[in-house]
Structure formats: C-alpha cells, structure tokens
C-alpha positions in Angstrom: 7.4 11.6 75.5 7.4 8.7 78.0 4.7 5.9 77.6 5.5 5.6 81.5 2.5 7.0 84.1 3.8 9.7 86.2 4.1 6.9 89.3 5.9 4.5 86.6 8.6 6.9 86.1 9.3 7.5 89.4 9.2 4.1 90.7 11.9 3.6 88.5 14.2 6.6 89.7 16.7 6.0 92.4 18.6 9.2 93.7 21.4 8.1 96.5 24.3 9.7 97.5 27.5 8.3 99.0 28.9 9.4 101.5 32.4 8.5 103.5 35.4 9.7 105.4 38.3 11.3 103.8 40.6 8.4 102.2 37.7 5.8 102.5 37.8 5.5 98.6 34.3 7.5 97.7 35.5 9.0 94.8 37.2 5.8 93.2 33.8 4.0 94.2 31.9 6.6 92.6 33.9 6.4 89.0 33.6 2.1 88.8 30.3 2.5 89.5 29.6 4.9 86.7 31.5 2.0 84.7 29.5 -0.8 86.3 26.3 1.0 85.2 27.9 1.3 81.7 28.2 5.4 82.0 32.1 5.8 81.0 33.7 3.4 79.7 37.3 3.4 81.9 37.5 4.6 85.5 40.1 7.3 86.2 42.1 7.3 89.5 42.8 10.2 91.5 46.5 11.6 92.0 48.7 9.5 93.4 52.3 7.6 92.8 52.8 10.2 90.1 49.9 9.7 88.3 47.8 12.8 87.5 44.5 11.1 85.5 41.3 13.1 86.4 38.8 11.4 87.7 35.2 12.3 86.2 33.2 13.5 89.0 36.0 15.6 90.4 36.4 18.6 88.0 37.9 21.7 89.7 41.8 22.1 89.3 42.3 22.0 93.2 40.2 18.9 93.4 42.4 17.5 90.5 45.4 18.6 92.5 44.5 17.3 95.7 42.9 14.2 94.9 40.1 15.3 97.0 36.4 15.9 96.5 35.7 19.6 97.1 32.5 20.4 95.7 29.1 17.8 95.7 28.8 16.8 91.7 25.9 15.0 90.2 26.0 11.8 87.9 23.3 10.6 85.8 22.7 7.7 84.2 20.4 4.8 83.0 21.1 1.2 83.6 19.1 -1.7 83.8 15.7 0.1 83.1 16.2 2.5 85.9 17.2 5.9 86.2 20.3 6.4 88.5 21.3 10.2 90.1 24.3 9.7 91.9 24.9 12.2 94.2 28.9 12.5 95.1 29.4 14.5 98.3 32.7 16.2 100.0 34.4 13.7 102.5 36.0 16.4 104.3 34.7 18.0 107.4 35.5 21.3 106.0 33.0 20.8 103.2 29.8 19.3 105.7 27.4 22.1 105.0 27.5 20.8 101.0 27.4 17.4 101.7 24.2 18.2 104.4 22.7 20.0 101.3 23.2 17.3 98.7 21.6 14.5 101.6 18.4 16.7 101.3 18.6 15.6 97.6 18.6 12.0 98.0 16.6 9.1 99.0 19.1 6.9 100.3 22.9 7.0 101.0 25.4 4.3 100.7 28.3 4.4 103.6 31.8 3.2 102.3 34.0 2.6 105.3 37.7 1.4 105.0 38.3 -2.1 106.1 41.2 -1.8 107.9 39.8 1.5 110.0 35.8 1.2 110.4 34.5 3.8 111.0 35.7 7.2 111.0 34.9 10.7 113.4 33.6 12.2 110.1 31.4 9.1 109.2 30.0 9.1 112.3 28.8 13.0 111.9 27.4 12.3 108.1 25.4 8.9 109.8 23.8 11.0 112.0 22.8 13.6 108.9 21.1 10.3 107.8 19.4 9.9 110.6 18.1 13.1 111.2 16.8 12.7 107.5 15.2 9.2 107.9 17.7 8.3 104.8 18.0 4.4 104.9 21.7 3.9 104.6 23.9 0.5 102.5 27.1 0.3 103.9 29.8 -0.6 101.3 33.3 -2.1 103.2 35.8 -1.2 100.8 39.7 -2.0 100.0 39.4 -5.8 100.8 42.3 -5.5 98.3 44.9 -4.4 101.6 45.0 -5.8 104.9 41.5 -5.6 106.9 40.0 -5.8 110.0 38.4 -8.8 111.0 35.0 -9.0 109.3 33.1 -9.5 112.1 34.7 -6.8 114.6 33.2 -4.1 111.9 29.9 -5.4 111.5 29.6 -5.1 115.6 31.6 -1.9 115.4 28.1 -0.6 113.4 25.4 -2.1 115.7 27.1 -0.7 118.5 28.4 3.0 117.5 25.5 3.4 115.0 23.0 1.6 116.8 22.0 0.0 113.3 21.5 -3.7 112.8 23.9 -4.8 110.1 22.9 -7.5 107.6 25.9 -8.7 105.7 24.6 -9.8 102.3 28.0 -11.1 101.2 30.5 -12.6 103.2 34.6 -12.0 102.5 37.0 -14.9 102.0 40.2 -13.3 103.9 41.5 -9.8 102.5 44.7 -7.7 100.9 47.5 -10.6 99.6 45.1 -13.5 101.2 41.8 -12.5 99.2 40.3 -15.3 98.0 37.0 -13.4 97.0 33.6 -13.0 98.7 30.3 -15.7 99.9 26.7 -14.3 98.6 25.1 -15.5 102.4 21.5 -17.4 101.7 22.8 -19.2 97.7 26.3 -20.1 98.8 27.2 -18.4 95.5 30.8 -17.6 95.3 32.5 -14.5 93.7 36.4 -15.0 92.6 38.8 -12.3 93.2 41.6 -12.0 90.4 44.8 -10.0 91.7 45.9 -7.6 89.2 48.8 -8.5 87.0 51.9 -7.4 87.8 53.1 -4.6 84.7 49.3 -4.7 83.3 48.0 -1.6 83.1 44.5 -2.8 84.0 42.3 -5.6 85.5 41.8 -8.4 83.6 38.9 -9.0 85.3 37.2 -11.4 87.5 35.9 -14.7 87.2 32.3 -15.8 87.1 30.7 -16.7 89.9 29.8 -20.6 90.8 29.0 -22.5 94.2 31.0 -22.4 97.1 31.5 -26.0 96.7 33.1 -25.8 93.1 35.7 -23.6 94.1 37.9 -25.3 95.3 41.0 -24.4 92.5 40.5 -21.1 94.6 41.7 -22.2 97.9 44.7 -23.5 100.0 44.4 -26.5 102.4 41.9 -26.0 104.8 40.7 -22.3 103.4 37.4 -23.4 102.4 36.0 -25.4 105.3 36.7 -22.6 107.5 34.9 -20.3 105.4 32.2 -23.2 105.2 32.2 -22.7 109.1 32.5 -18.9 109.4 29.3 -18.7 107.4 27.2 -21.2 109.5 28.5 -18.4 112.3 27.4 -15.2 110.3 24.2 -16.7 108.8 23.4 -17.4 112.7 24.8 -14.3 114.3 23.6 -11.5 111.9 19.7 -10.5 110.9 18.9 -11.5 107.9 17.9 -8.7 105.0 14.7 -7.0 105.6 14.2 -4.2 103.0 10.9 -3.0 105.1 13.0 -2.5 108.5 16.0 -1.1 105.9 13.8 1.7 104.5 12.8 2.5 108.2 16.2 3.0 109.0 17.0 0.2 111.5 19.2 -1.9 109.6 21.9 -1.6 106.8 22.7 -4.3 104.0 26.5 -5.0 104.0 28.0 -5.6 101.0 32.2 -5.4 100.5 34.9 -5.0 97.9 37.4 -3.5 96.4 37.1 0.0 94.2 40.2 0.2 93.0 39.9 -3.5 91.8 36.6 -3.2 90.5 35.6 -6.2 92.8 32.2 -5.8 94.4 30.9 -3.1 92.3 28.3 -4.7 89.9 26.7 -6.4 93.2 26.2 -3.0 94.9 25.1 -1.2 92.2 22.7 -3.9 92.0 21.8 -3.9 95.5 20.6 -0.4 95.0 18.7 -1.1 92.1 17.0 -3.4 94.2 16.8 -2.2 97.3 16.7 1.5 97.4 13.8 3.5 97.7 12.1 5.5 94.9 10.9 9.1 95.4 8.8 9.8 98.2 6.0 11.6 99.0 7.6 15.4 100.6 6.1 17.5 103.3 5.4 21.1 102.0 3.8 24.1 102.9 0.9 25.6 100.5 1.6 28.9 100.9 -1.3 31.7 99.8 0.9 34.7 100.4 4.5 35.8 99.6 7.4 38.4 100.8 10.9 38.9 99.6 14.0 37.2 101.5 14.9 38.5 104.0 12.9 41.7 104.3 11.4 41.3 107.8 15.1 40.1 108.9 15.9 43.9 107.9 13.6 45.6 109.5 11.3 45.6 106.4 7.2 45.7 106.5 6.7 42.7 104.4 6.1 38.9 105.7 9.3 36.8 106.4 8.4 33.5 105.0 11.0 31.6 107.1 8.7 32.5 110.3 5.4 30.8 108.6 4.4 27.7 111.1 7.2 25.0 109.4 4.8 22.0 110.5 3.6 20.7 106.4 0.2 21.0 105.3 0.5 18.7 102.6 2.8 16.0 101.1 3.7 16.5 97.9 2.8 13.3 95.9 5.7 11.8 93.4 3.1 11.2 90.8 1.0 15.0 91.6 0.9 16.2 87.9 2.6 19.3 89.1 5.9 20.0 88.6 7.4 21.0 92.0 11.0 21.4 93.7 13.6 22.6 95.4 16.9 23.9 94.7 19.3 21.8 97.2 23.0 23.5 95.2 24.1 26.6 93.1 27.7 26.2 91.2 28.7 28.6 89.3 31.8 28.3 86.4 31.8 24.8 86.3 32.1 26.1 82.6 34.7 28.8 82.8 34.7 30.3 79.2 30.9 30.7 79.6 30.8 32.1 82.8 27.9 29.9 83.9 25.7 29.3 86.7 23.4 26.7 87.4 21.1 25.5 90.3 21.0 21.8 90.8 16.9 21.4 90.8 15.5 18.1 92.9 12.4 17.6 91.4 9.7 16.3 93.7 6.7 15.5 91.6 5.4 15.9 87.7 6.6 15.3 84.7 9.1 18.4 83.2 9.4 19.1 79.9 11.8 21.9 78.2 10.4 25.1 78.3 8.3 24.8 81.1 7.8 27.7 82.8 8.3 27.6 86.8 8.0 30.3 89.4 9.7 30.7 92.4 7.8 30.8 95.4 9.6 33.1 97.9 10.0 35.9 95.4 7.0 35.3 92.9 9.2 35.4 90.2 8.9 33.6 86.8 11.7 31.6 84.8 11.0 30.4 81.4 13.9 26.5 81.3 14.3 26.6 77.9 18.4 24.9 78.5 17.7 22.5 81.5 21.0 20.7 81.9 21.0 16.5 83.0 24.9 16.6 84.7 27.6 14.3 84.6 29.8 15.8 86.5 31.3 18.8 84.5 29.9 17.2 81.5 25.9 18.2 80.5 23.3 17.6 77.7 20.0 19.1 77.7 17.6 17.9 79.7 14.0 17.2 77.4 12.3 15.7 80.0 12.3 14.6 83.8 10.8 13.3 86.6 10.1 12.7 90.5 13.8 11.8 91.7 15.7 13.6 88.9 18.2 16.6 89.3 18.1 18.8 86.7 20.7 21.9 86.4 18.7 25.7 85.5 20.8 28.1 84.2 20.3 31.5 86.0 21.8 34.5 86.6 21.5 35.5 90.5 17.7 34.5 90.5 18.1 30.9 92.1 19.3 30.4 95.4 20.2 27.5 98.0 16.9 26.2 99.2 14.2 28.0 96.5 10.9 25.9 95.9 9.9 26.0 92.6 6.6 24.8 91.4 4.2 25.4 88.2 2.0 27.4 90.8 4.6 29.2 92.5 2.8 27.7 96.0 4.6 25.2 96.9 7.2 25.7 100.0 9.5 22.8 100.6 11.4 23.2 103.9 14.4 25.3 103.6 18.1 24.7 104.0 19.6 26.1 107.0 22.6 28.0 106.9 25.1 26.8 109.8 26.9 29.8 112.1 31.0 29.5 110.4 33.5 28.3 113.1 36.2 30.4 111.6 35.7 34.2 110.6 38.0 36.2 108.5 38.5 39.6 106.9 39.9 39.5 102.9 40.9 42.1 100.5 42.1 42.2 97.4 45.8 42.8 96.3 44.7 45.2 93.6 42.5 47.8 95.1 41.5 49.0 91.6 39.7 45.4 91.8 37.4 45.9 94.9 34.2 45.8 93.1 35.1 43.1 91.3 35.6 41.3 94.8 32.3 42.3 96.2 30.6 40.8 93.3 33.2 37.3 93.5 32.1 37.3 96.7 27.9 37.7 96.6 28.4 34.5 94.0 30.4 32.2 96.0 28.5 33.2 99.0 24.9 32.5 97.1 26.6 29.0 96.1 26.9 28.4 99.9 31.0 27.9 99.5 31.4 30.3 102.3 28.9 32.9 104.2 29.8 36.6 103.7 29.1 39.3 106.0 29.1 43.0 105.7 29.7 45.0 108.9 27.0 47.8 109.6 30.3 50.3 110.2 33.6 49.6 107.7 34.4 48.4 104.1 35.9 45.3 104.9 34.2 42.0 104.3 34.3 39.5 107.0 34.3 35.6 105.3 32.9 33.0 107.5 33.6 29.4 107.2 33.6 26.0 108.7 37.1 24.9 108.1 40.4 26.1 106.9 40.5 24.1 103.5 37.4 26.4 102.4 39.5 29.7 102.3 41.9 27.7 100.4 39.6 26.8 98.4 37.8 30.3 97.9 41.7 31.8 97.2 41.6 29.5 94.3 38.4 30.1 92.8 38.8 33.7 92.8 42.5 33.7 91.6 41.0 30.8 88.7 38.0 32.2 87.6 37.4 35.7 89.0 41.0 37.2 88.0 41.5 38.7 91.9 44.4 37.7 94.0 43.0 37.9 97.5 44.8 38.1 100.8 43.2 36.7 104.2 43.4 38.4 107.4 42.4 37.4 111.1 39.2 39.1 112.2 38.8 40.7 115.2 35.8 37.9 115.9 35.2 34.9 116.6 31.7 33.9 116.4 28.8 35.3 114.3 24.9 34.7 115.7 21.8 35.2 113.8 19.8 37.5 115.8 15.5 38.0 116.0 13.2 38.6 118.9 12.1 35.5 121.5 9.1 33.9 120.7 6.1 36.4 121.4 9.1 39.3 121.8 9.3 42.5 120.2 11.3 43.9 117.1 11.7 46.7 119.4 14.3 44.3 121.5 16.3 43.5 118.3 16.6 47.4 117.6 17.3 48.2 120.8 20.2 45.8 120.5 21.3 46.8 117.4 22.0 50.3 118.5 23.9 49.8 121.5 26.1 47.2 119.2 26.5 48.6 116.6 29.8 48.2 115.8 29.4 45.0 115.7 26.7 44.2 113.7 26.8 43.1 110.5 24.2 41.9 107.7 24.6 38.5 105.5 23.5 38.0 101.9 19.9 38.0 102.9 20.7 41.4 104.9 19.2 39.4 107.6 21.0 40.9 111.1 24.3 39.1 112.6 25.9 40.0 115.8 29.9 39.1 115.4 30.8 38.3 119.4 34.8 39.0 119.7 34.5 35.7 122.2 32.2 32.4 123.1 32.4 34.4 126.7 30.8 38.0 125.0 27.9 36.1 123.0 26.7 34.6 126.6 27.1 37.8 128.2 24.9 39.8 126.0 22.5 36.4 125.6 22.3 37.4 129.7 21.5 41.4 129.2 19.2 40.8 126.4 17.0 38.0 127.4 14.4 39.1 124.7 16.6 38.0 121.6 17.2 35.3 120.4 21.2 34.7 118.9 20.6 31.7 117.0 23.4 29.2 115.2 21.1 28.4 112.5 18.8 30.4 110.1 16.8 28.7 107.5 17.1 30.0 104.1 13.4 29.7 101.6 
C-alpha cells in the first residue's frame, strides 16, 4: 500500500511513447533506455551483420527475423522515484492504426529522427497523430555516431515542415568519425564521446562531463573555438526551453545522440523525467444507459452507444478515487503454451488494487482482475497495485475489446478508437478445409486485436481480410501458421474499398435498408456486425454516394 495521495502517485507517473520512421533506430533507443533507467542490465541489437540477439521489446519471431517492430509493446519500470510506461510503437506505415492506438495511451511522445535524413514521410504522418492528440512531442536526433546533416539545417527542417519551434538543449560537436561529443546550451557543460574499441565487444563507456573550457585533450586545432562560436549562434538563433509553451505543443526540446553507442541516453531519459507531463485530467461521457455493440448498426432495437452526443460531460480527474479506463490494445499469445490474451488497460484515475472488480461500460458486464499483469515486453509480473498513468495487462477471454471503458461504476465512457476503412482487401482460406472453423475463430481474435479488420459477406463463405499495408497479411500468415496451426492462402478480392454505412444526420434506417437490399451482394458485416458496403471501385462508392444521398458511407467508425 502506497503512503503516496492518489495526486502524489500520479504526479510521479510518466507514460510516453516513441515514435519514428522505419530505420530511425526506435527500437535500439528503446532497449538503452531500458538500460539507462536500470531495467535490463545489457541492451540487445536487432539482426544485422549476422548477428541474431533479440532485442527485449520486440518478441514475435517475424519481428526477431526482420529486425522490425511489428506489434506496439509496453515497458515498465521505475527509476529515479518515478514511474516510467514506455510505450514502443510500429515504425512502419503498414502498422499506423496500432501505433495511433498506443498514442491514445500516452501523454507525451518523443520523435527520434536520423541525422543524416531528418525527417521522414512516415514521421511526418505520426507528428500530425500528435497533433491531433495535443501530445507535446521531444525530438531525439539520433546516430551522431555516422555522418550527419548539418545541425542547424534539421532544427529549421522542424520549424518549417512541423511548424514547431525547436529548442536545442544540447548542442553536437561534429558527427560519425569527427564526433567530438555534445555542448549542454545555458552551463557550457560538455559531454565526451568515446568511440568504441576496435575488437571489444562493448562500450567502454563515456567520460564524465566537465566545462567546455577544460576540454581541450578532446579537440584538434581550432575545433573548440568554432564550437565556442557556433554556440554564441545557436543560443542566439533558437528559443530557449519553455516547458509551459512545450506542454502546449508549440515547441520541442532537442536533445541528440547516438543509441547504438549509448551516448545521449541518460540525458533524455532525464529530460523526460523532467519535462514530461504527468497524467491528465480525460474528457468522458457519464453515461446513465447502456446497449450492446453494435446492435443498432444491425438493425437491432437497442441504443447504439457510439451515436450518444461525443462532446464530454466531465473530465475524469487523475486523483478521482475511482478507478477508470480504457482499453487502447488486445494481444493475444504473446505466451504461446498458455494460449493467452490480454488487454493493455490505460488507467485514467484511482488507485487499483488486485482483485478489484471492474465493469465494462458498453456491455454492463463484470470482470473480477484477480492476475493483472505489469508488462515488459513479453516478460510480466503481477500487477498488486496501480495508478493514473499506468498500463496494466487483464487477462480475458473474448470480453475485452479495442477501445472498452472500464470503471468501478461501469459509467464511465472514454472516447472510442476508431477503426480506419483498410486500403487493401483480400479473400483467405485455409489449405486444409477440415480446418475452416478453426480459421473463422483465428480470424475473430486477430480481428478483435485490431491486426487486421475481417469482414463477412451477407451472400458466400468466404472471408474478406482488410488491411492497410501488405506487410500485415505477411504478418497475419505468420501468426496463424505460428500459433493457430492453419496454413492460409491469400487471394485478390473482387473489391477494392470497404465503407461503413448509417443513415445522414436526421435520415432514416429505412434508407440504409433500402440500400441494403438492392446491394446485397455486396454487403457485408464486420466484427461488430455493424453494415459495410465493399465498392468493386473508388468510381462505384461515388456513384452510389450520388443515388443514395440519404446514407452516409463513412471511412471511419468508432469502436466503444
């Protein structure tokens, strides 16, 4: 039992994720930070140059054999007297509904960009997740350790193409073979960089910092006065830090380093113990009544909460004494020989404890957490306690779902997640046909984790799998082949989008029926059995957007 208030214990919670291009280091960042903070105790590298170490917040076998992040993971850990969630997303585009998710989760993101290429298409579309969220955003320049770009060319690369004031904190002596190490800007402190020795199989380390002006064993001839001179230029340039216009999302500290060298680290993880926000108060509906998913969608009498007015009627306090939440990810067998399957639980406000009982407010429903799981990765513990900012995992079987409040009362709606309409649509079957309920039931639990989105046509036996990218089939293939037994084949589809359908604003179900009917055939219903219309062309979706004025085909359908 904590001798902390409620508002103690969540002041001293910081839940951030990272987030980054493909190939801008986030995974290496993620695994020296975990060292920095005193989590592991030696940082694994991802595959590469014939070296196959896992890396600890990448556990499934493809995202061992890829060296990619497929799945967002969860890292906990204390350090310093604060509670740290780090929140690892996917860096490829294929994978953006997940990382979208996992930003609902945290209160502040830091940005690793690659010194030598800035900024990237696919950091540009995560920045503006951010933004859209109001998450204040620490931008970390990573791999001073190779050749950069000049430092100053990036730092106006992000006021102009993110429109964010950038506030260098530290300021880099040179970079890749020329790297002397790195100016804190205000002290004049100076930070060493040791190259790695050649043969050793790892860093020594680097020195301890001292004055600029008592480094000079660190320079060549003439090094150090230019750096003297760059900084007069910087400190007169750039903004200074203001953590107030930070938080509001106009400016970003930037900090810079190396991952794979471990240089830079312990200052940014610092910087977010710092600087980062702590849990903040959530809009939230208090809702009276309650219906069943989906059930109006379907033509069902019962109330549709996703069409309540989505404007909050409260703001759910960090220190409110009730435990409230939502449920931002769902991952099942990330224990194969258990066959598990957790929700990753953001909790919002109150103090848990193990056993609680919580009830889920879009179905009413009641779930005694006697095994709460606190993640590392693949790696848990139980979980005897937790607060505002923590994510806790609750094991469940098929009760949980992407975007479920949960709350001691069973009143409290946060807003839901939307699900996104796929780019690519496919049909798949299963090799073995003695197999085909297995793959229905493979399918429903990938589908619920929000891997892929499932729909079942109105007329045929064939499932039709949407996604946003190619690499997610890949990765579906190999989830089902690893922990569902069922070799799968992918087919083309005969479609090419899929709409969420529901009558215009102050329309008639009548309309939707009456569309229905005359396309049928191509109707289908998704895990909610909420009605899809799957358009064989961008040109037929605006054609029948034309002849049926009265529905609405939507891209988006919020899920809680």
């Amino acid at each position: 039992m904590s001798k902390l208030t409620l508002a103690e214990e969540a002041l001293r919670r910081r839940t951030f994720a990272i987030i980054a291009h493909p190939d801008a280091g986030k995974t290496t960042l993620t695994e020296h930070i975990l060292l920095s903070g005193g989590a592991i105790r030696a940082a694994g590298a991802v595959r590469a140059r014939g070296e196959n170490r896992r890396t600890r917040s990448d556990w499934m076998k493809i995202e061992k054999e890829r060296g990619i992040s497929v799945s967002a993971s969860v890292m906990t850990f204390e350090h310093d007297g604060k509670m740290f969630n780090l929140l690892d997303t996917p860096g490829h585009e294929d994978f953006s509904e997940d990382t979208y998710r996992t930003l609902t989760a945290a209160d502040c993101a830091i940005m690793v960009l690659d010194a030598a290429k800035g900024i990237e298409p696919q950091t540009l579309k995560l920045f503006e997740v951010c933004r859209l969220r109001d998450i204040p955003i620490i931008t970390f320049i990573n791999k001073l350790d190779r050749e950069a770009q000049d430092p100053m060319t990036l730092l106006d690369d992000i006021a102009s193409r993110l429109q964010l004031d950038p506030a260098p904190i530290w300021w880099p002596a040179e970079s890749g073979n020329r790297l002397r190490g790195m100016v804190e800007l205000g002290t004049g402190r100076f930070q060493p960089y040791a190259r790695k020795v050649p043969g050793a199989a790892e860093d020594a380390g680097h020195p301890d910092a001292l004055p600029l002006a008592d480094a000079g064993q660190y320079f060549e001839a003439g090094e150090q006065q230019a750096l003297t001179e760059a900084l007069e230029l910087v400190e007169g340039g750039y903004p200074a830090f203001d953590r107030q216009s930070f938080l509001e999302g106009h400016l970003t500290p930037v900090l810079w380093g190396s991952a794979l060298r471990h240089f830079g680290i312990d200052q940014l993880l610092a910087a977010i113990g710092d600087w980062a926000p702590a849990p903040k108060s959530l809009p939230a509906l208090r809702v009276e009544g309650r219906g069943s998913r989906g059930e109006k969608a379907s033509g069902g009498g019962k109330e549709d909460l996703s069409t309540l007015d989505p404007r909050p009627s409260t703001l759910v306090d960090p220190a409110s004494p009730e435990v409230t939440g939502f449920v931002f990810k769902v991952q099942a067998n990330m224990d194969p020989n258990h066959r598990d399957r957790i929700a990753m639980f953001r909790m919002a406000s109150g103090s848990f404890r193990r056993g609680m009982k919580l009830k889920v407010q879009n179905t009413g429903k009641s779930l005694s957490v006697n095994a709460p799981i606190m993640f590392f990765a693949s790696d848990r513990e139980l979980a005897e306690d937790a607060y505002a900012g923590d994510v806790i995992g609750i094991p469940n079987h098929g009760v949980l779902r992407v975007g479920d409040s949960l709350s001691e009362s069973g009143l409290i709606r946060f807003a839901g997640l939307p699900n996104f309409a796929p780019e690519i649509l496919q049909r798949v079957r299963v090799k073995d046909p003695l197999k085909a309920k297995h793959l229905k039931k493979a399918l429903d639990g990938l589908a619920e984790e929000g891997v892929t989105q499932l729909f079942r046509p109105e007329i045929g036996a064939d499932f039709i799998v949407g996604a946003v990218g190619q690499l997610q089939f890949e990765v579906m293939a190999d989830r089902l082949g690893e922990e569902y037994g069922l070799e799968v084949i992918f087919e083309p589809s005969p479609y090419a989008e899929a709409r969420w359908i529901m009558p215009v604003e102050g329309g008639d179900k009548a309309d939707v029926e009456d569309f229905m009917s005359k396309y049928r055939g191509q109707m289908a219903r998704d895990l909610d059995q909420a009605p899809v219309f799957l358009a064989k062309s961008s040109w037929e979706t605006g054609y029948v957007m034309e002849r049926f004025p009265k529905v609405a085909f939507t891209k988006t359908r919020e899920r809680g």
